[in-house]
N, CA, C and O atoms as a DFTB+ gen file, in Angstrom:
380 C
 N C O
     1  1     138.172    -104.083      -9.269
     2  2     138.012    -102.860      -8.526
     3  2     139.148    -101.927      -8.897
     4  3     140.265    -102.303      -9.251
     5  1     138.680    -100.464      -8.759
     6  2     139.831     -99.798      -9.635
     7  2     140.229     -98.620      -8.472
     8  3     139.326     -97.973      -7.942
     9  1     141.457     -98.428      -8.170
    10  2     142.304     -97.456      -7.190
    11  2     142.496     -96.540      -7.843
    12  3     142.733     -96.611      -9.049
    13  1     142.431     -95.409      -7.135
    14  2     142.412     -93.937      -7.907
    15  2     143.203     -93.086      -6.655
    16  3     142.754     -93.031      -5.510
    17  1     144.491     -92.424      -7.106
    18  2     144.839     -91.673      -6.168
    19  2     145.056     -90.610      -6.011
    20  3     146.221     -90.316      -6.280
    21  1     144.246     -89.559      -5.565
    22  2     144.605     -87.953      -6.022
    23  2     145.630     -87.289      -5.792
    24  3     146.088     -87.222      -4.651
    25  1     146.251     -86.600      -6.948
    26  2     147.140     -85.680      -7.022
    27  2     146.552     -84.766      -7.435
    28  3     145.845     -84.633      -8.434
    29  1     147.013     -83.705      -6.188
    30  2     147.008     -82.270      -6.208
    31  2     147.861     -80.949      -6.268
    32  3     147.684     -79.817      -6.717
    33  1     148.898     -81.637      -5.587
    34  2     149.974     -80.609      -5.031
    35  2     151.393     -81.333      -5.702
    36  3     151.312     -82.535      -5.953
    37  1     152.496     -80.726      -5.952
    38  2     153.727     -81.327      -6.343
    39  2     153.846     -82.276      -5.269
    40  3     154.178     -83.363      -5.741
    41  1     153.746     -82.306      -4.327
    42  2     154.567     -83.144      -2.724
    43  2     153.495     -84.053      -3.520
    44  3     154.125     -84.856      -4.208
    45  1     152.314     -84.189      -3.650
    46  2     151.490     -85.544      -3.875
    47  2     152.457     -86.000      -4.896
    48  3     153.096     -86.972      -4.493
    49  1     152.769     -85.612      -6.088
    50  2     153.569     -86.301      -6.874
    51  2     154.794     -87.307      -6.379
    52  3     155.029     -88.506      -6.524
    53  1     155.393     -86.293      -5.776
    54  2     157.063     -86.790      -4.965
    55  2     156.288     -88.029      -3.939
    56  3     157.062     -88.881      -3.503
    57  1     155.080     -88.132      -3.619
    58  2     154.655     -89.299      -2.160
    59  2     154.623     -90.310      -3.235
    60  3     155.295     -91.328      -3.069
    61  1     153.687     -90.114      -4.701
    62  2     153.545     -90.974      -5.064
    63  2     154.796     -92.128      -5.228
    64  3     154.902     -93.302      -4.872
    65  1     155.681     -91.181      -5.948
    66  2     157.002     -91.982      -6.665
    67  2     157.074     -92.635      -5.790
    68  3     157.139     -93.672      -6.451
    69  1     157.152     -93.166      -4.230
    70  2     157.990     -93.022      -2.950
    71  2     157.356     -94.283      -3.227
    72  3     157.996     -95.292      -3.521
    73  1     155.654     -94.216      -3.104
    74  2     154.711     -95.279      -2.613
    75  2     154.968     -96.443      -3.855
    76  3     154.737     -97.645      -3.718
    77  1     155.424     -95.888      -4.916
    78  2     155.612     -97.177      -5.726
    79  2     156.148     -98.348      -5.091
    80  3     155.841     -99.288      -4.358
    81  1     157.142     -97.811      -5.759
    82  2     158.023     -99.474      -5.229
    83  2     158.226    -100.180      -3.486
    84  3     158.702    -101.258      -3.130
    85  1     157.533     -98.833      -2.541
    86  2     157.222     -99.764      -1.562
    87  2     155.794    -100.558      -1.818
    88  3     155.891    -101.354      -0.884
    89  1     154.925    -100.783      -2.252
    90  2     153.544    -101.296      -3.314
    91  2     154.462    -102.626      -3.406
    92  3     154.474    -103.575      -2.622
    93  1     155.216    -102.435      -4.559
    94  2     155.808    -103.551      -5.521
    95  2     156.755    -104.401      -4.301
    96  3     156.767    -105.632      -4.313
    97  1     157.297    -103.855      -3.578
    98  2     158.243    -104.963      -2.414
    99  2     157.036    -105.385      -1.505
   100  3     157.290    -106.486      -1.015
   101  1     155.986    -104.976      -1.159
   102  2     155.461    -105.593      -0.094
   103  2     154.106    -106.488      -1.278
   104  3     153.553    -107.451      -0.747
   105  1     153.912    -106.339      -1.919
   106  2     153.248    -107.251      -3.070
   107  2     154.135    -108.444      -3.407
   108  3     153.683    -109.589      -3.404
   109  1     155.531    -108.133      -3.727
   110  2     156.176    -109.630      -3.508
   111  2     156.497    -110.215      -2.445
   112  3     157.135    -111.267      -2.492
   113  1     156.047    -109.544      -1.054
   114  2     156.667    -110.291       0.337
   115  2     155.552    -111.150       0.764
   116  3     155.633    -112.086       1.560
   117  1     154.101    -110.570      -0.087
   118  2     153.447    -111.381       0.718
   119  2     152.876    -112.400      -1.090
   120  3     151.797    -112.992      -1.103
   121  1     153.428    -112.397      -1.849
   122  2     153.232    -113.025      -3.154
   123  2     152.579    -112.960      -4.067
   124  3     152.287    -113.965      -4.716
   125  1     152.053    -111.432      -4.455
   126  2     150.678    -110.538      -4.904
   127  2     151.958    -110.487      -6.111
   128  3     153.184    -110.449      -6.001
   129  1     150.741    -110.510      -7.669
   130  2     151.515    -109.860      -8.392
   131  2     150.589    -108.754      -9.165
   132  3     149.432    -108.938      -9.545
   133  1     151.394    -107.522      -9.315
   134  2     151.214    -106.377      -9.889
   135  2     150.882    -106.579     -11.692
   136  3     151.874    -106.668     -12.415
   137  1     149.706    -106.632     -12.238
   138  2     150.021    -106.399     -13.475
   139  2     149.958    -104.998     -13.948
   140  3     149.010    -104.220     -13.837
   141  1     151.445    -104.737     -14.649
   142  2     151.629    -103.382     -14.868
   143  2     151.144    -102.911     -15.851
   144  3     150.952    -101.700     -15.960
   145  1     150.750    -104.050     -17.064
   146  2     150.130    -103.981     -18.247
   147  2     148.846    -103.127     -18.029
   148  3     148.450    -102.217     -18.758
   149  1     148.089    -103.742     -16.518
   150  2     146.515    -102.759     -16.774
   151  2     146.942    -101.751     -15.476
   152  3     146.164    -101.503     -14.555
   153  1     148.061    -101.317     -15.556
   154  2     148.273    -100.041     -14.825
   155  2     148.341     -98.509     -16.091
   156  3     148.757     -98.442     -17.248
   157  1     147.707     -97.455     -15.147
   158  2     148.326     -96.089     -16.444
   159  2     147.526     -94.862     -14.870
   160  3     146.939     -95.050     -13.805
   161  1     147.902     -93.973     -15.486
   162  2     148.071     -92.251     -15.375
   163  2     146.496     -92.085     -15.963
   164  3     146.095     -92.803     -16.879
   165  1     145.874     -91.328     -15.497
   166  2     144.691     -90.836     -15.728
   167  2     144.748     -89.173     -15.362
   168  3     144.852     -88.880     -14.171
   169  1     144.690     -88.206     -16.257
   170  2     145.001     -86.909     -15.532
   171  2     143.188     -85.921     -15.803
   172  3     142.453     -85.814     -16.784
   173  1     143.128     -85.506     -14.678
   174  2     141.553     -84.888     -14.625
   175  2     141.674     -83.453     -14.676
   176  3     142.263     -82.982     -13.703
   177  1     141.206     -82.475     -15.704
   178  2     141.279     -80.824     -15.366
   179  2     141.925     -80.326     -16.840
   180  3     141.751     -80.816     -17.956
   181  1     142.536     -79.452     -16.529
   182  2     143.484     -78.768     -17.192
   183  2     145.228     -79.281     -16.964
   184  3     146.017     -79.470     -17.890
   185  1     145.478     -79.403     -15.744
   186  2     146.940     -79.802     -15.969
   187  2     147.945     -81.108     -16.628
   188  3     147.751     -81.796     -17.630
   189  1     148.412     -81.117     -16.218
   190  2     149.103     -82.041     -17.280
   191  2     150.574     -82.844     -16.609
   192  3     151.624     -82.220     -16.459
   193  1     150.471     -83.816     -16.373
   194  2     151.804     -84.600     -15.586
   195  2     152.818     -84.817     -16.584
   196  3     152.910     -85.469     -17.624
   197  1     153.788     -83.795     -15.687
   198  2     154.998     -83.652     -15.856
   199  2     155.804     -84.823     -15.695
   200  3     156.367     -85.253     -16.701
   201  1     155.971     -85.469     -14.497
   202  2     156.345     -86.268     -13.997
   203  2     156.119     -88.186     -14.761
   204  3     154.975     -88.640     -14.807
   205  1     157.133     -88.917     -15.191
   206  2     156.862     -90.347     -15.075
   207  2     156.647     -91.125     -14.060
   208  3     157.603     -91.176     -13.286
   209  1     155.477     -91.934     -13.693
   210  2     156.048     -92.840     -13.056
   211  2     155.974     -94.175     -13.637
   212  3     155.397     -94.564     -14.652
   213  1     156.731     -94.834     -12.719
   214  2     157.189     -96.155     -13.197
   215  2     156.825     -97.000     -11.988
   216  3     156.791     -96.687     -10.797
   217  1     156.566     -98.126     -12.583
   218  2     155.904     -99.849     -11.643
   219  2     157.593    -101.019     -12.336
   220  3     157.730    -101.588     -13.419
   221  1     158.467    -100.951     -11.237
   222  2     159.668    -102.342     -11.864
   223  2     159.861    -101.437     -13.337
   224  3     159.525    -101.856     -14.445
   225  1     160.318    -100.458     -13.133
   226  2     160.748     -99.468     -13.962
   227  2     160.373     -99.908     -15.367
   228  3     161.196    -100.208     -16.233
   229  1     158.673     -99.921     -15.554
   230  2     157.742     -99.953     -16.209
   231  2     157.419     -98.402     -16.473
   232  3     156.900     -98.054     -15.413
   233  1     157.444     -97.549     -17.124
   234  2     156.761     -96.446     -17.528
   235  2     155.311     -96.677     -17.442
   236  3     154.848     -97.671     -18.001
   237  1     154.512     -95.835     -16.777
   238  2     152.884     -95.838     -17.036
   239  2     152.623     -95.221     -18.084
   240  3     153.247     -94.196     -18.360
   241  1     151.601     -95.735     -18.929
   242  2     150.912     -94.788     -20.095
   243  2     150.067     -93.928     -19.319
   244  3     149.219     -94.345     -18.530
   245  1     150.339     -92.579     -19.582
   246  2     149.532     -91.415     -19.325
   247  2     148.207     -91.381     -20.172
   248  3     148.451     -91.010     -21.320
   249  1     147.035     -91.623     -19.979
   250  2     145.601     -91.899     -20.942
   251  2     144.810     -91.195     -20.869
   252  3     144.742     -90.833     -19.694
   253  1     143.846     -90.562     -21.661
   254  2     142.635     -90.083     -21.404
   255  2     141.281     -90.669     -20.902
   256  3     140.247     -90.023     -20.733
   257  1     141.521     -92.458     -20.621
   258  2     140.406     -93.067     -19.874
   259  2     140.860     -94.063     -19.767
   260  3     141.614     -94.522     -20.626
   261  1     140.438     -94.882     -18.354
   262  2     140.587     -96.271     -18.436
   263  2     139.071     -96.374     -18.324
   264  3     138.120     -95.594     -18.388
   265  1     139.267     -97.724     -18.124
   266  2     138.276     -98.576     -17.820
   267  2     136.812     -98.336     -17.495
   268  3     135.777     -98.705     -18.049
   269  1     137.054     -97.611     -16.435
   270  2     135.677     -97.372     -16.003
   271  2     135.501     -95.614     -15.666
   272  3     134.686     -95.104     -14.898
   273  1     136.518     -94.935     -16.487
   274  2     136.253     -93.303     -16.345
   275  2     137.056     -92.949     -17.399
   276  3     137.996     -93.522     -17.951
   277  1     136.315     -91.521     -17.636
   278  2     137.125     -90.967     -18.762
   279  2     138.248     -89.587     -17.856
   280  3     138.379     -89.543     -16.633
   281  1     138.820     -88.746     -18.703
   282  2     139.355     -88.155     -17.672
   283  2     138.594     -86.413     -17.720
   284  3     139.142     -85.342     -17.462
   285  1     136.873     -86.746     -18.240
   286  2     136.110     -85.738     -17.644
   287  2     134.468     -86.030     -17.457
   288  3     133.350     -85.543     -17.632
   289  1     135.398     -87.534     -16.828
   290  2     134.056     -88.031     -15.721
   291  2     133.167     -88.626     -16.340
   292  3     132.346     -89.247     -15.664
   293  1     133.068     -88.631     -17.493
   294  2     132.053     -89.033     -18.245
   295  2     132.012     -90.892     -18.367
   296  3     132.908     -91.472     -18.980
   297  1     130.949     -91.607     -17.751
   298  2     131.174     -93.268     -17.895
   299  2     130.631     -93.578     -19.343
   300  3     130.430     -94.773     -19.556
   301  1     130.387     -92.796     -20.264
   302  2     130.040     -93.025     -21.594
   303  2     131.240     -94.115     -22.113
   304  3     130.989     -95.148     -22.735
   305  1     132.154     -93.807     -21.850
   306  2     132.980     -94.968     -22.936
   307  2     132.976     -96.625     -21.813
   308  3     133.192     -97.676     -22.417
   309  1     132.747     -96.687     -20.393
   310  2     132.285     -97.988     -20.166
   311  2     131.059     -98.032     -20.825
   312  3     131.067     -98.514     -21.958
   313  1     129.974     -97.623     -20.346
   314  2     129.073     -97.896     -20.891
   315  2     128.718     -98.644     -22.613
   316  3     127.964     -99.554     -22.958
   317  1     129.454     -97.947     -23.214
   318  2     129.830     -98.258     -24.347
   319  2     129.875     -99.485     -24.608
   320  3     129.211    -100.293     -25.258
   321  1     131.105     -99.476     -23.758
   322  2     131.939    -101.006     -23.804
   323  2     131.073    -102.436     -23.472
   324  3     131.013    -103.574     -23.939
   325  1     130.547    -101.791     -22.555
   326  2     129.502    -102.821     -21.704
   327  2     128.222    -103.545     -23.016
   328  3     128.102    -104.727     -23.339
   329  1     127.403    -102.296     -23.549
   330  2     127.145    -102.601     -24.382
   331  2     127.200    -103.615     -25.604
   332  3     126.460    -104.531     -25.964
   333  1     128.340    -103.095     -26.075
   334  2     129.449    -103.931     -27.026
   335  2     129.442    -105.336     -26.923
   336  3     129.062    -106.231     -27.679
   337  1     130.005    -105.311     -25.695
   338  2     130.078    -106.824     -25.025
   339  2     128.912    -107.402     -24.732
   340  3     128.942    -108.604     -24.468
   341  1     127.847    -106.815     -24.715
   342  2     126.309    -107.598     -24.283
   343  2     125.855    -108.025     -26.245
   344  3     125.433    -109.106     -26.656
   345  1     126.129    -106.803     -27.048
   346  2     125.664    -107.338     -28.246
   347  2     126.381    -108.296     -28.446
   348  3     125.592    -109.241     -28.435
   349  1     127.739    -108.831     -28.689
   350  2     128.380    -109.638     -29.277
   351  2     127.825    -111.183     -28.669
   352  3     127.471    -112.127     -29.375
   353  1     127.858    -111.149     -27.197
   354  2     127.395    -112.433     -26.959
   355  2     126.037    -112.661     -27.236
   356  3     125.735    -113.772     -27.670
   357  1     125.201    -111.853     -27.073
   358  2     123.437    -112.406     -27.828
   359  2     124.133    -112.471     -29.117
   360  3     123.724    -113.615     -29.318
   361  1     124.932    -112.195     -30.312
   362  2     125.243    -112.775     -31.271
   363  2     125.441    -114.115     -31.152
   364  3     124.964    -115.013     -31.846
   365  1     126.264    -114.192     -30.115
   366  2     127.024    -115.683     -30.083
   367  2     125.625    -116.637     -30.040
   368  3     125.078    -117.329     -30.899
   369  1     125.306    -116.336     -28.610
   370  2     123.890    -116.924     -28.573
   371  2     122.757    -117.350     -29.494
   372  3     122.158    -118.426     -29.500
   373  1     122.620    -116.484     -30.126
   374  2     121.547    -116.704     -31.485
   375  2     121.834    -117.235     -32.583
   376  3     121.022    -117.425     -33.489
   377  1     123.300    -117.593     -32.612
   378  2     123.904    -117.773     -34.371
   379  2     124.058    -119.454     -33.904
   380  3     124.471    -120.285     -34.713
C-alpha cells in the first residue's frame, strides 16, 4: 500500500521535515522498520522541490514515478510493469 502526502504550501514542507523522524522514533518504539530504499519524492504540476528530505539522514530520491503513479497521473508505467511481469512468468510456465 502506498502513502502519499500532499504538499501545497511552504508550512506543508516545514510539517513534513518535522513528521519525519517523529515516523522513524515511533517505528522503532514499537519495532516497525522503515525501508528507506523504497522511499522517494514524487513531485505533481509544474513546481519543483526545493527542499531535501531525509529518512535516518537518508536523502530521498526526488522521481518522476514510483510504483504505482507517474507524476502526471498517468498508471501507464504500472500497468506496463504488471504486464511485463505476467509475460515473463507464462514464459516460465511454458518453457
Amino acid at each position: 500500500m502506498s502513502s502519499f502526502i500532499k504538499i501545497v504550501y511552504r508550512v506543508d514542507i516545514l510539517k513534513l521535515q518535522l513528521v519525519l523522524p517523529a515516523l522513524c522514533n515511533w517505528a522503532a518504539e514499537w519495532q516497525f522498520g522503515i525501508s528507506v530504499d523504497t522511499c522517494c519524492v514524487v513531485t505533481f504540476g509544474k513546481g519543483e522541490i526545493i527542499d531535501q528530505f531525509n529518512i535516518r539522514d537518508t536523502p530521498l530520491p526526488v522521481v518522476s514515478a514510483c510504483r504505482n503513479i507517474s507524476n502526471d497521473l498517468s498508471p501507464i508505467a504500472h500497468i506496463n510493469d504488471i504486464v511485463f511481469k505476467t509475460h515473463q512468468r507464462a514464459n516460465l510456465i511454458l518453457c
